[in-house]
MIVOTI-190700 format. One record per atom (N, C-alpha, C, O, CB): x, y, z; atom name; residue in three letters; residue number from 1. Coordinates in steps of 0.1 Angstrom, whole numbers, always signed. Glycine has a CB too. Layout:
MIVOTI-190700
      u      v      w   a    r    k
      X      Y      Z  CA  ALA  NUM
...
***
This chain:
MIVOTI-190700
      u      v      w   a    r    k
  -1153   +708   -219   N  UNK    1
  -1142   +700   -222  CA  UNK    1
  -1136   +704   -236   C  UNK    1
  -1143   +709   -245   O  UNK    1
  -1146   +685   -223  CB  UNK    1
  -1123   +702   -237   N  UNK    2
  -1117   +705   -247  CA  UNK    2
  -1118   +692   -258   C  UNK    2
  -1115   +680   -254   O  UNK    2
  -1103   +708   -243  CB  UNK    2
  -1122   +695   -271   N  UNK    3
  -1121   +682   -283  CA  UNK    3
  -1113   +685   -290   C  UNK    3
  -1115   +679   -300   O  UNK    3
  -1131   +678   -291  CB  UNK    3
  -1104   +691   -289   N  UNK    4
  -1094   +694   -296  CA  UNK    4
  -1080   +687   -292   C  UNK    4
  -1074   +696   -285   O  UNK    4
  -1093   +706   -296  CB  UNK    4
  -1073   +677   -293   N  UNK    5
  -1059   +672   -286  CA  UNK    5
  -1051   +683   -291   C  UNK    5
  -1053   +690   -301   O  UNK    5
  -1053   +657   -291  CB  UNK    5
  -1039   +684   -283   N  UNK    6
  -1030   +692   -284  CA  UNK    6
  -1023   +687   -292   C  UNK    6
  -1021   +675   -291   O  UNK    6
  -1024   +695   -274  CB  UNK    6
  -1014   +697   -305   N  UNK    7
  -1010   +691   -315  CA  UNK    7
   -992   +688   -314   C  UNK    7
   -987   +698   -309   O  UNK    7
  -1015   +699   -327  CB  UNK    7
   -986   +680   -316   N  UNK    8
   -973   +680   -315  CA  UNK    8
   -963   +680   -328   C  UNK    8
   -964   +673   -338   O  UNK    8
   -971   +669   -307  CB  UNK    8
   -958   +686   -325   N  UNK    9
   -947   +686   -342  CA  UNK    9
   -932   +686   -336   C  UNK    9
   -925   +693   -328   O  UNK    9
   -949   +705   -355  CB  UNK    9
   -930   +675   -344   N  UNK   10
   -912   +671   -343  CA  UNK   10
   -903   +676   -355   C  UNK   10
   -904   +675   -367   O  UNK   10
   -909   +654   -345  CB  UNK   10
   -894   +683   -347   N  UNK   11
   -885   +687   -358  CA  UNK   11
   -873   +679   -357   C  UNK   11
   -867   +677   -347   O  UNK   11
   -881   +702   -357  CB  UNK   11
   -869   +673   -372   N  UNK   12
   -856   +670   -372  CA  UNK   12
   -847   +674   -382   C  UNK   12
   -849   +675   -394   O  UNK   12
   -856   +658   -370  CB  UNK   12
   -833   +676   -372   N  UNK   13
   -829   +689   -386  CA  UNK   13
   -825   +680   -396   C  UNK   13
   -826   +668   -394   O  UNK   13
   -815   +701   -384  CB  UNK   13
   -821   +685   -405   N  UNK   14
   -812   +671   -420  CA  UNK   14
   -799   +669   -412   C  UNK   14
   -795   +657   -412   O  UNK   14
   -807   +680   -444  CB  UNK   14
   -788   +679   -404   N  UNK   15
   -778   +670   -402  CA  UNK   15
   -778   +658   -393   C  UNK   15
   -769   +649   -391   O  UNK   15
   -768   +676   -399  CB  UNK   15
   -786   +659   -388   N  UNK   16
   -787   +647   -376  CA  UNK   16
   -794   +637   -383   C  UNK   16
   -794   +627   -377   O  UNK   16
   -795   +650   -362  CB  UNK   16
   -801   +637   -396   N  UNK   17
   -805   +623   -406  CA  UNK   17
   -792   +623   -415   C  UNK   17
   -791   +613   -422   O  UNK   17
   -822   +626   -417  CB  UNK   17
   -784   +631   -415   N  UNK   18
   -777   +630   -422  CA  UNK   18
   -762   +619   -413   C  UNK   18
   -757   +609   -417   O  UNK   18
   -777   +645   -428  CB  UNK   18
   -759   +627   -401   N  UNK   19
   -752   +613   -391  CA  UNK   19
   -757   +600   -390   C  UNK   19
   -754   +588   -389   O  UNK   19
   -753   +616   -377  CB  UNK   19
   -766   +608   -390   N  UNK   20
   -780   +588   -388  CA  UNK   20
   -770   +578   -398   C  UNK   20
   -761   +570   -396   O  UNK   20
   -806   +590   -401  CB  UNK   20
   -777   +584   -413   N  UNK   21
   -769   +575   -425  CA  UNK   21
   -757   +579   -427   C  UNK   21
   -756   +582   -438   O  UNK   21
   -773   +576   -439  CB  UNK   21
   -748   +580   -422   N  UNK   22
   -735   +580   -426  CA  UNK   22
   -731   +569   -416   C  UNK   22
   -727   +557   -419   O  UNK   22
   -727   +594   -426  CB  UNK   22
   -732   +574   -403   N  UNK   23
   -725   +567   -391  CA  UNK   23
   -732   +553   -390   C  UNK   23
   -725   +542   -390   O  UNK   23
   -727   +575   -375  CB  UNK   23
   -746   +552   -389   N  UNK   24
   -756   +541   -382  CA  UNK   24
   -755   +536   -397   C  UNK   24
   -752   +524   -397   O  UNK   24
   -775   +546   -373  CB  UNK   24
   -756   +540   -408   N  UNK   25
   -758   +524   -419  CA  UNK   25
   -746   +528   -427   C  UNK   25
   -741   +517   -430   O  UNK   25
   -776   +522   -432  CB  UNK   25
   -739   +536   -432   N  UNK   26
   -732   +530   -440  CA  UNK   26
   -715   +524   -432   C  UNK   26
   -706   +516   -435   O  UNK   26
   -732   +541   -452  CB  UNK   26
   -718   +532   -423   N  UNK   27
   -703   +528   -412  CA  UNK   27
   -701   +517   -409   C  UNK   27
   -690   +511   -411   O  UNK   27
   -703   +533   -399  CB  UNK   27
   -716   +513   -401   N  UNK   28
   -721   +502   -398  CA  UNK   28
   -720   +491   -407   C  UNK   28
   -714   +481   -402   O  UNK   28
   -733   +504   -395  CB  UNK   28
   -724   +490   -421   N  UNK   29
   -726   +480   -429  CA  UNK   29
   -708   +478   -436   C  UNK   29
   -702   +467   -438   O  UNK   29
   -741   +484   -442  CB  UNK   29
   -702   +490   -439   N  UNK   30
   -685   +487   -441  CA  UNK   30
   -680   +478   -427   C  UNK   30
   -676   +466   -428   O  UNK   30
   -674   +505   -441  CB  UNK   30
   -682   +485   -416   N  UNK   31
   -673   +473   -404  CA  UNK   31
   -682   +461   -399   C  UNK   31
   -678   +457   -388   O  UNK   31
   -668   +481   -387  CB  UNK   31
   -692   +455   -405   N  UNK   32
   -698   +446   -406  CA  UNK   32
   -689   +438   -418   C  UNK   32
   -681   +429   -414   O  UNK   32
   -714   +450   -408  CB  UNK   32
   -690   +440   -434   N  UNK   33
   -686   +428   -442  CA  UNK   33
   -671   +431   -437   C  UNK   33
   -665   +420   -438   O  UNK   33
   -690   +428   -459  CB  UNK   33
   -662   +440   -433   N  UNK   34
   -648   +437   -432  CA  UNK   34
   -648   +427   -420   C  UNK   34
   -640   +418   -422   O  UNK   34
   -639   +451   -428  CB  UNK   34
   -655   +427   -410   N  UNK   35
   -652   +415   -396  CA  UNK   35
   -654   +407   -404   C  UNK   35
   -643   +403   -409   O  UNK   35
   -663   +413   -380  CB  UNK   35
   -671   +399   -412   N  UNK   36
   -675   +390   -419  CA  UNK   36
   -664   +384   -426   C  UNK   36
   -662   +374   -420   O  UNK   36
   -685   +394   -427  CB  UNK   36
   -655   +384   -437   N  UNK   37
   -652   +381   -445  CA  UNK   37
   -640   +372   -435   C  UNK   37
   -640   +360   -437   O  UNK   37
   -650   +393   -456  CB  UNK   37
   -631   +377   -427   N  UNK   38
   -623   +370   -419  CA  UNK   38
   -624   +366   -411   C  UNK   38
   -615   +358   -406   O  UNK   38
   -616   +373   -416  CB  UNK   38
   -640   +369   -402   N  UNK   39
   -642   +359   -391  CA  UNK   39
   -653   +346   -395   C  UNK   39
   -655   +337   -387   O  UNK   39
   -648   +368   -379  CB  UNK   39
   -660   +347   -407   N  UNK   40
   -671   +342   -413  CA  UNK   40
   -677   +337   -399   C  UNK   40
   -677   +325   -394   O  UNK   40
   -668   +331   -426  CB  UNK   40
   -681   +350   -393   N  UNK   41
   -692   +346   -383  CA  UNK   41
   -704   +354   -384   C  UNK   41
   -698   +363   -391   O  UNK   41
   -687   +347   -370  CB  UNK   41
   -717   +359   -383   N  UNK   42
   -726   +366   -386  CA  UNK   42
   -725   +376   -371   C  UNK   42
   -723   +388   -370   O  UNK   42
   -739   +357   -390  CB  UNK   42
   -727   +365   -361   N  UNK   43
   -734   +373   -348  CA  UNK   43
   -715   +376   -346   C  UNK   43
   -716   +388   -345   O  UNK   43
   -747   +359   -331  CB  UNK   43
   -704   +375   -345   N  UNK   44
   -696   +385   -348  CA  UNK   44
   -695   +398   -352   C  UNK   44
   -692   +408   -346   O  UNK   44
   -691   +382   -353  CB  UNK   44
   -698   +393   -365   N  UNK   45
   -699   +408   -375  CA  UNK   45
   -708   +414   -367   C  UNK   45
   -704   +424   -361   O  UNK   45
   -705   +407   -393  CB  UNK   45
   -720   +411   -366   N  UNK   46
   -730   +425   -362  CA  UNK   46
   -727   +425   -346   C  UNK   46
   -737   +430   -341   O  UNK   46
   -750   +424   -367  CB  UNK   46
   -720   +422   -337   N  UNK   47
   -714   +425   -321  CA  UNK   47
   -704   +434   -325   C  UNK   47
   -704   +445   -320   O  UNK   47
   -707   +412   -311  CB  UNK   47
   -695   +431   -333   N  UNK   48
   -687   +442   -340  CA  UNK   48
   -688   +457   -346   C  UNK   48
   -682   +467   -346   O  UNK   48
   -683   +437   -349  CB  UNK   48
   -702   +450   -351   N  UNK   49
   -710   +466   -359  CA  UNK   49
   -713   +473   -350   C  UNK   49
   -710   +485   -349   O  UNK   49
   -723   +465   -368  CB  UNK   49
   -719   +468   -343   N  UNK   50
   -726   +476   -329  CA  UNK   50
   -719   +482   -327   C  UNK   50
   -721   +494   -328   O  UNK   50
   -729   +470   -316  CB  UNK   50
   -702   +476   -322   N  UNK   51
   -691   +483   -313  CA  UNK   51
   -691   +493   -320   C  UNK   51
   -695   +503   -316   O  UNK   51
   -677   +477   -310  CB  UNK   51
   -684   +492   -335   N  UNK   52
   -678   +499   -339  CA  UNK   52
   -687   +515   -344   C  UNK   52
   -682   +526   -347   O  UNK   52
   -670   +491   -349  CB  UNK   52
   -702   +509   -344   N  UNK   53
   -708   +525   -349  CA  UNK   53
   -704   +533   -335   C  UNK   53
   -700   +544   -334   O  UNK   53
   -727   +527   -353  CB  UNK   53
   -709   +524   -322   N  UNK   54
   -711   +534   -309  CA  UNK   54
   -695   +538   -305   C  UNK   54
   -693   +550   -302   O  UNK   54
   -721   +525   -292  CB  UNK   54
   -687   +533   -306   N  UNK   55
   -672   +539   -307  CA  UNK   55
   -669   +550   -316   C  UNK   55
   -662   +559   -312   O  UNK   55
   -663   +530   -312  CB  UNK   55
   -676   +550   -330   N  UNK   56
   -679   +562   -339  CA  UNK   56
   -681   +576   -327   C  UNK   56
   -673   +585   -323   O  UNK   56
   -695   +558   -350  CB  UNK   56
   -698   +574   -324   N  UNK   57
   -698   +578   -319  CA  UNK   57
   -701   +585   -305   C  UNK   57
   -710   +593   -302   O  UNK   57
   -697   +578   -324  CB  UNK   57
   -693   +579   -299   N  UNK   58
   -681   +588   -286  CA  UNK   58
   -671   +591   -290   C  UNK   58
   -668   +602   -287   O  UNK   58
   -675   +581   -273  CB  UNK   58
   -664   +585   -296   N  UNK   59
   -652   +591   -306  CA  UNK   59
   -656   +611   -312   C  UNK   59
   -649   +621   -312   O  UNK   59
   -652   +577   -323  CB  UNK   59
   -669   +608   -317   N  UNK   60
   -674   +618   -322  CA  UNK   60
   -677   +633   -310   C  UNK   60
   -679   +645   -311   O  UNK   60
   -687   +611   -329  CB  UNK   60
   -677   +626   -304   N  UNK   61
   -686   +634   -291  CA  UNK   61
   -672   +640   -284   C  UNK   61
   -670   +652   -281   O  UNK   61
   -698   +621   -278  CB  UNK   61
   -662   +629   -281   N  UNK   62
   -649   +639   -274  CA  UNK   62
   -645   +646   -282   C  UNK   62
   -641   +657   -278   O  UNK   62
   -635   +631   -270  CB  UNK   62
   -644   +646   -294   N  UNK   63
   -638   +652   -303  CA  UNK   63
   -645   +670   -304   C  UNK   63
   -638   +680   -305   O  UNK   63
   -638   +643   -317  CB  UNK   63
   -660   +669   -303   N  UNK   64
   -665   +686   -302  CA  UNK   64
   -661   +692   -289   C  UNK   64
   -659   +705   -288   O  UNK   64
   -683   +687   -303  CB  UNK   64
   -658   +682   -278   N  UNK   65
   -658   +687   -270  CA  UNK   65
   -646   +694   -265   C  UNK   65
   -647   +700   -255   O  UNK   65
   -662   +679   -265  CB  UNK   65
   -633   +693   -274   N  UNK   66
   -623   +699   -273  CA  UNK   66
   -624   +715   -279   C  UNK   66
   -614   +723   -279   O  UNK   66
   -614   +689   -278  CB  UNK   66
***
């Protein structure tokens, strides 16, 4: 028998941590307090945030694709 587990290594490159934080938190947290401030609703703002990062990106995605 083998006692050795097979070892796994994840690579992740920096630009895709780097989309991560741009798109998923800081995108995210700007079109969160802009809904907030004029809808003063919470579960608004973050149904909004949602939308608006995953609109990011597909927005993002048609756009390489041209």
């Amino acid at each position: 028998m083998d006692n050795n587990p097979p070892f796994v290594m994840v690579v992740i490159p920096l630009s895709t941590i780097k989309k991560f934080i741009i798109i998923d938190l800081l995108a995210g947290t700007a079109i969160f307090h802009m809904l907030k401030m004029p809808l003063h609703s919470f579960l608004a703002a973050s149904a909004g945030s949602m939308v608006g990062t995953i609109l990011i990106k597909q927005s993002l995605k048609l756009l390489r694709k041209r």
